[in-house]
N, CA, C and O atoms as a MOPAC input file, in Angstrom:
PM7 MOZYME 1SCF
protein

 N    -38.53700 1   -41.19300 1    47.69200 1
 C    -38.67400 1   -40.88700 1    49.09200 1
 C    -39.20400 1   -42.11500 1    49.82600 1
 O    -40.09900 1   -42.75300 1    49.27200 1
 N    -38.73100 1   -42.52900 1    51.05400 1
 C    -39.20000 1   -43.44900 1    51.58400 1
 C    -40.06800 1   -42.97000 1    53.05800 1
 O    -39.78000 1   -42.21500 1    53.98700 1
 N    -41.12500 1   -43.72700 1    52.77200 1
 C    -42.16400 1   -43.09600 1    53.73900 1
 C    -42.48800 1   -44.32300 1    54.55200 1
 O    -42.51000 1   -45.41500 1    53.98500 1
 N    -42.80300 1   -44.19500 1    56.15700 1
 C    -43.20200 1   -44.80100 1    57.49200 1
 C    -44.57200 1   -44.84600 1    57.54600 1
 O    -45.02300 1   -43.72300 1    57.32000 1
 N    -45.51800 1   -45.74800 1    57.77000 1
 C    -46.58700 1   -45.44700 1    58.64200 1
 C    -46.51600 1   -45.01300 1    60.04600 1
 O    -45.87800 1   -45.71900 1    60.82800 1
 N    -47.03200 1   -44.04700 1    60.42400 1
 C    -47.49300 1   -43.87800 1    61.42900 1
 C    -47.87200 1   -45.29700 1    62.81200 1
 O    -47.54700 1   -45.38100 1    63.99600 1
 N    -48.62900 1   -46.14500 1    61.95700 1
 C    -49.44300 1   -47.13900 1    62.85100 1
 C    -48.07000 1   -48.16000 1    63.12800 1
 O    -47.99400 1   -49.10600 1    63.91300 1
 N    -47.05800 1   -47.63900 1    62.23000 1
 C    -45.75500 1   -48.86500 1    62.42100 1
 C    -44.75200 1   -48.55200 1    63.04500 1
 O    -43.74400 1   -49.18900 1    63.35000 1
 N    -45.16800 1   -47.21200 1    63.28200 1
 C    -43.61400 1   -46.50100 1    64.56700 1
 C    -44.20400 1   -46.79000 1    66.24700 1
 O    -45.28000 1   -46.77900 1    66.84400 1
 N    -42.99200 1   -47.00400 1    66.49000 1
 C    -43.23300 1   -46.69500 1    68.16000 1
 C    -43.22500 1   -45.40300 1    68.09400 1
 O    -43.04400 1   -44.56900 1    67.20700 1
 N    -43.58200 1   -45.39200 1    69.81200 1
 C    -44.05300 1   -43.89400 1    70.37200 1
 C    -43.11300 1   -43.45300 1    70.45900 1
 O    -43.05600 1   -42.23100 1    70.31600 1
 N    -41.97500 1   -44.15200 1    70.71700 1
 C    -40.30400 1   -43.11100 1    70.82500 1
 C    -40.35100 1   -42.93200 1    69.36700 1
 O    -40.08200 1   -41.73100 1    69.35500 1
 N    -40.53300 1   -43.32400 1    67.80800 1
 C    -40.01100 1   -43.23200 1    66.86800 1
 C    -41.21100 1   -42.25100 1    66.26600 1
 O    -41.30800 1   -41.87300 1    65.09800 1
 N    -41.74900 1   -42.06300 1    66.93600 1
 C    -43.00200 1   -40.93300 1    66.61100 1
 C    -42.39400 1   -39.50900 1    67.25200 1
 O    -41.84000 1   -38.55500 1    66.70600 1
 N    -42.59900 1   -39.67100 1    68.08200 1
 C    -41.31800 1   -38.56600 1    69.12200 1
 C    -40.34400 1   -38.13700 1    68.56500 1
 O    -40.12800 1   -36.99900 1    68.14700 1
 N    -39.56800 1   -39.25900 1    68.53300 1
 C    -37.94300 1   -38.65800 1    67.44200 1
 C    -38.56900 1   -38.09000 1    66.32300 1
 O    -38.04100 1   -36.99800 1    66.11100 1
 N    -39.51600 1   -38.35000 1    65.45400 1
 C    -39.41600 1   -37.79200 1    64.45200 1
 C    -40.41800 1   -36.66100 1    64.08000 1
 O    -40.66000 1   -36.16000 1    62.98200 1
 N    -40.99900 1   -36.37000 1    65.47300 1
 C    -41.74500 1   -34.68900 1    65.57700 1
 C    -40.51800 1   -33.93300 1    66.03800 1
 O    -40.13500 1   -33.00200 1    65.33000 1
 N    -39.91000 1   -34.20600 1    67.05700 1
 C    -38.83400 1   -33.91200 1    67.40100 1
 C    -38.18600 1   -32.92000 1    66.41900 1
 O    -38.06400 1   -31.69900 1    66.52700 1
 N    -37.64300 1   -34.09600 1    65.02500 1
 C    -36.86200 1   -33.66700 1    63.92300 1
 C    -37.59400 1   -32.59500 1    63.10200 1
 O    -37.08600 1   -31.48800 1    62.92600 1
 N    -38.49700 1   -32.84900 1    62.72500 1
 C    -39.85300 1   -31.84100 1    62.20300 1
 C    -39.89900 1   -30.72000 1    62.67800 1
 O    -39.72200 1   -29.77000 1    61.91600 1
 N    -40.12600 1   -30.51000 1    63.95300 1
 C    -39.73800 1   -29.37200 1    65.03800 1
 C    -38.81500 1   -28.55800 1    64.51900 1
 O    -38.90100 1   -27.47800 1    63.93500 1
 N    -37.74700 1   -29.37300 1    64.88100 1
 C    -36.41300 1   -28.69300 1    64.56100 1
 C    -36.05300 1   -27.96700 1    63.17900 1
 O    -35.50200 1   -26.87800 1    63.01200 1
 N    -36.58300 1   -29.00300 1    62.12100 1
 C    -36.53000 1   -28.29900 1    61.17100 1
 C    -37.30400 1   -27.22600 1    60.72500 1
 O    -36.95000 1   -26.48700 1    59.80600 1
 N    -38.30800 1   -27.11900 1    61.32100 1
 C    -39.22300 1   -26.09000 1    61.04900 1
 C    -38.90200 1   -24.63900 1    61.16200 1
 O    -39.08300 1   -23.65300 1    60.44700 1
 N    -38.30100 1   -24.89300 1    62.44300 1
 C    -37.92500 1   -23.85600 1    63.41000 1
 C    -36.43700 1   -23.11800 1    62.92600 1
 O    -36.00600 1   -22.00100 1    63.20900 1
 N    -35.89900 1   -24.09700 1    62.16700 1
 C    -34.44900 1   -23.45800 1    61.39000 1
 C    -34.95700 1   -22.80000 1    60.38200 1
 O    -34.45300 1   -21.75400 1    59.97200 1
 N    -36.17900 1   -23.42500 1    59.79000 1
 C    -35.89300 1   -22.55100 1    58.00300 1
 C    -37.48000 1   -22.29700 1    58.19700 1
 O    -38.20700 1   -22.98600 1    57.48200 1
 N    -37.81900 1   -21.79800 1    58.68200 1
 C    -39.61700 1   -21.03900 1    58.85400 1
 C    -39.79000 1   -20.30600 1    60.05500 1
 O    -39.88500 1   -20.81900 1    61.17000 1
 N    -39.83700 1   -18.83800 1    59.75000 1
 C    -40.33500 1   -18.08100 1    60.81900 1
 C    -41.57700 1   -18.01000 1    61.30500 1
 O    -42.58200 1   -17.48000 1    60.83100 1
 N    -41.31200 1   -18.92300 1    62.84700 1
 C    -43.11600 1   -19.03400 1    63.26700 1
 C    -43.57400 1   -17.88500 1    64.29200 1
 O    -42.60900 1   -17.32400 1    64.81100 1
 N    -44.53400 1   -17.52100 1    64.60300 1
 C    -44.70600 1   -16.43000 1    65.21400 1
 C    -45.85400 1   -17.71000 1    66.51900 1
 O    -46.69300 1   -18.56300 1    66.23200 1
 N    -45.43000 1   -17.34100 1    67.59500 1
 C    -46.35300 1   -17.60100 1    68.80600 1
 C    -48.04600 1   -17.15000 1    68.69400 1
 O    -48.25500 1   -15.93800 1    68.65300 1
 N    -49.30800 1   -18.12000 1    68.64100 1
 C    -50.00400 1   -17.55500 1    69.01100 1
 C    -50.09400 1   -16.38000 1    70.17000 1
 O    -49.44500 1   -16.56200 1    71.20000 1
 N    -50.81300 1   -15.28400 1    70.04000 1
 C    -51.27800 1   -14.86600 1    71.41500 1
 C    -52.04000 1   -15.48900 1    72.55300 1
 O    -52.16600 1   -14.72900 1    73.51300 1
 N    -52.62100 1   -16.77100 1    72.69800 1
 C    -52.55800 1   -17.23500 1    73.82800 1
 C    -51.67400 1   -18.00400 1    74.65500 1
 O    -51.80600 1   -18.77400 1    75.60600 1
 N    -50.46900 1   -17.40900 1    73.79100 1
 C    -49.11100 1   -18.62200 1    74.56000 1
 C    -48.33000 1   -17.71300 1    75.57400 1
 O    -47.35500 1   -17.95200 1    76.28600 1
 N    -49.30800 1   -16.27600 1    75.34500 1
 C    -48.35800 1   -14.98200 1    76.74200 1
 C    -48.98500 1   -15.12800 1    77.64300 1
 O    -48.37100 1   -15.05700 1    78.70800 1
 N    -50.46600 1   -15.39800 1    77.71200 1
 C    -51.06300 1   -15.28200 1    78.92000 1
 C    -50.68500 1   -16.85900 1    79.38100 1
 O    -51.12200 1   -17.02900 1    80.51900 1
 N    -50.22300 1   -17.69300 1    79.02900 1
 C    -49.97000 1   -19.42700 1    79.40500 1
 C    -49.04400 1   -19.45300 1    80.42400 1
 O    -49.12700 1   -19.98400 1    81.53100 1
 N    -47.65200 1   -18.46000 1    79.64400 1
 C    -46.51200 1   -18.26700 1    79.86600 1
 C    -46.56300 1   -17.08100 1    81.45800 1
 O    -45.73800 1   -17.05000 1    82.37200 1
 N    -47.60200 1   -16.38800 1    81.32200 1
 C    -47.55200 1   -15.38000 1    82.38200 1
 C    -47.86600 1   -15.79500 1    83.90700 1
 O    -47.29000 1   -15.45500 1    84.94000 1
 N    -49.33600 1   -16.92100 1    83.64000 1
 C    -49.52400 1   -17.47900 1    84.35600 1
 C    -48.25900 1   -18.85200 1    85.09000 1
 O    -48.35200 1   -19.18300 1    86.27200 1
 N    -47.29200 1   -19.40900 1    84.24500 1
 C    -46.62000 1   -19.99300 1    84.76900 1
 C    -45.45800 1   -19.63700 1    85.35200 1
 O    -44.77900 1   -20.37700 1    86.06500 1
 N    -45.12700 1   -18.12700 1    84.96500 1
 C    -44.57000 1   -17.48600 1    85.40600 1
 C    -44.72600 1   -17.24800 1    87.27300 1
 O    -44.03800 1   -17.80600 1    88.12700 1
 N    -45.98600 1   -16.12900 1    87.52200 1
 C    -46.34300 1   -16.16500 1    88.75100 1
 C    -46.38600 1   -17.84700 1    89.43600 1
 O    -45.79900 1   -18.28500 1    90.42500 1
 N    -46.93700 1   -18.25300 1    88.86900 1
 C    -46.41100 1   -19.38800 1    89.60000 1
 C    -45.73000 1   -20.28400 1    90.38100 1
 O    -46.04300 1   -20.91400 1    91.39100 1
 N    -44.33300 1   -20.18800 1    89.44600 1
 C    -42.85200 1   -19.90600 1    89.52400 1
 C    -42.32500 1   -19.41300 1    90.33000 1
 O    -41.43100 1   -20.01600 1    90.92400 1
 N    -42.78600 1   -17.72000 1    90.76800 1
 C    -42.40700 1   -16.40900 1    91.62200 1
 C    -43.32200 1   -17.07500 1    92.79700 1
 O    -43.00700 1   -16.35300 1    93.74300 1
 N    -44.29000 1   -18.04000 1    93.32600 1
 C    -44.96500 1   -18.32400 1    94.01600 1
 C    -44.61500 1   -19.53200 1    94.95900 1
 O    -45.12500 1   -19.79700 1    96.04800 1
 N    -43.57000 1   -20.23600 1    94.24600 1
 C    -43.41800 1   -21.50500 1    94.49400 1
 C    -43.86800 1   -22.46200 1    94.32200 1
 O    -43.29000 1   -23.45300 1    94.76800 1
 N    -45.12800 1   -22.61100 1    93.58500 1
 C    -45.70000 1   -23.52900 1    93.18000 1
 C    -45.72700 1   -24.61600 1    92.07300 1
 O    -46.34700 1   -25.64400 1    91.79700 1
 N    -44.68400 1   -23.81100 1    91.56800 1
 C    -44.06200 1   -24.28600 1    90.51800 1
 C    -42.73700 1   -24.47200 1    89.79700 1
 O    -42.50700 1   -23.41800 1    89.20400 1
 N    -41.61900 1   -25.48600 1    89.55700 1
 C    -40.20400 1   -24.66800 1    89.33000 1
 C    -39.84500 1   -25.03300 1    88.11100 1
 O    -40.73000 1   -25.73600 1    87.62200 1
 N    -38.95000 1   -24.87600 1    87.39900 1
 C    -38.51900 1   -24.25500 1    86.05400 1
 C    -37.66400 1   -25.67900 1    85.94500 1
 O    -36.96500 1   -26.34200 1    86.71100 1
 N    -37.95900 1   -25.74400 1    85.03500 1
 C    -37.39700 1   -27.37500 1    84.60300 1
 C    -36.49600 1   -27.13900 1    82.44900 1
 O    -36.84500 1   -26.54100 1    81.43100 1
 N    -35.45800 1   -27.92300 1    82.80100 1
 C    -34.85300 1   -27.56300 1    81.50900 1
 C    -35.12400 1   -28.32100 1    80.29400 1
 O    -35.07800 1   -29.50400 1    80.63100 1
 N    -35.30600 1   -28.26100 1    79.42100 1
 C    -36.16100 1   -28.98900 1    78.25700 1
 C    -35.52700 1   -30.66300 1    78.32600 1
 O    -36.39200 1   -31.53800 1    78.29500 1
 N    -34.04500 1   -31.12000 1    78.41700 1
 C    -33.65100 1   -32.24300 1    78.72100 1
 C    -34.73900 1   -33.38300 1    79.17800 1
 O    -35.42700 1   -34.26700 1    78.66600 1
 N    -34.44200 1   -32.76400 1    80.56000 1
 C    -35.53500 1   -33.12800 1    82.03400 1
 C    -36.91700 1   -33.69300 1    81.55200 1
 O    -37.43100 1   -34.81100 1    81.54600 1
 N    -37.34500 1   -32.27200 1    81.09800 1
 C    -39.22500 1   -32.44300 1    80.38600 1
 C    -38.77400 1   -33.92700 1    78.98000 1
 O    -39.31600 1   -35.02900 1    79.06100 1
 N    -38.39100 1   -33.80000 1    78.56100 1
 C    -37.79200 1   -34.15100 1    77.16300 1
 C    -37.92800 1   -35.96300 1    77.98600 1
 O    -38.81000 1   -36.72100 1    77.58200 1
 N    -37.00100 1   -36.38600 1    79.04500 1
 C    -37.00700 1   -37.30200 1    79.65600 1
 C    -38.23800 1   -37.70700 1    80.31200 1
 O    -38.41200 1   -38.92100 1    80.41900 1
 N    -38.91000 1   -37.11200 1    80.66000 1
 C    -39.69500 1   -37.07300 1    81.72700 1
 C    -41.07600 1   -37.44400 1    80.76200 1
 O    -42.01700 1   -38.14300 1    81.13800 1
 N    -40.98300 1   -36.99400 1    79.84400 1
 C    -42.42500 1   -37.47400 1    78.92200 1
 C    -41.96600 1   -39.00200 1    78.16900 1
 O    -42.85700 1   -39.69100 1    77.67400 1
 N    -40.74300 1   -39.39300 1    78.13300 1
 C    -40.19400 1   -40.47100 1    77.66600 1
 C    -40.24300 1   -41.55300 1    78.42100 1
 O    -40.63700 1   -42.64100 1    78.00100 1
 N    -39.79400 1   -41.30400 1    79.74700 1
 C    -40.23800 1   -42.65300 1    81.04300 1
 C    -41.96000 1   -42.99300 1    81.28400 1
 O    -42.48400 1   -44.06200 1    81.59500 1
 N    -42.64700 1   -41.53800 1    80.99000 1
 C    -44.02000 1   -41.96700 1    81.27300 1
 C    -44.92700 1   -42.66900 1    80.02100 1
 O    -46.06700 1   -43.13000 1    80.06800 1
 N    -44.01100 1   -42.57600 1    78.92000 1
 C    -44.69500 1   -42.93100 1    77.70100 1
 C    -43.77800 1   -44.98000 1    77.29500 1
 O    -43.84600 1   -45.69500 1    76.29500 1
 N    -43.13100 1   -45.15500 1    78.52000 1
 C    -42.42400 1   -46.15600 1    78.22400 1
 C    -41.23500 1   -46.09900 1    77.28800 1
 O    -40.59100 1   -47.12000 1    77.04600 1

């Protein structure tokens, strides 16, 4: 197996590869949501219904943490 340091990836190559981790997790392990991720979700909800807030598609966010991280 060939293994990375951490201290030797960029922040995009740290990213990509939680990213991948993510993904794989999420295919072959059933995770269950804490319960404080309804009341997170509820609150951003009203929010939302308030205008204060608008609904953005994971792409976007996905980009958007990538320009601010360089």
């Amino acid at each position: 197996m060939i293994t990375i340091s951490p201290e030797k990836m960029t922040t995009a190559e740290k990213l990509s590869a939680m990213e991948a981790l993510w993904n794989n997790l999420c295919q072959h392990s059933p995770l269950e949501s804490p319960g404080w991720h309804e009341a997170v979700l509820t609150s951003r909800e009203q929010q939302r219904k308030k205008g204060s807030q608008s609904p953005m598609d994971w792409e976007t966010a996905k980009q958007n943490i990538r320009n601010k991280i360089g």
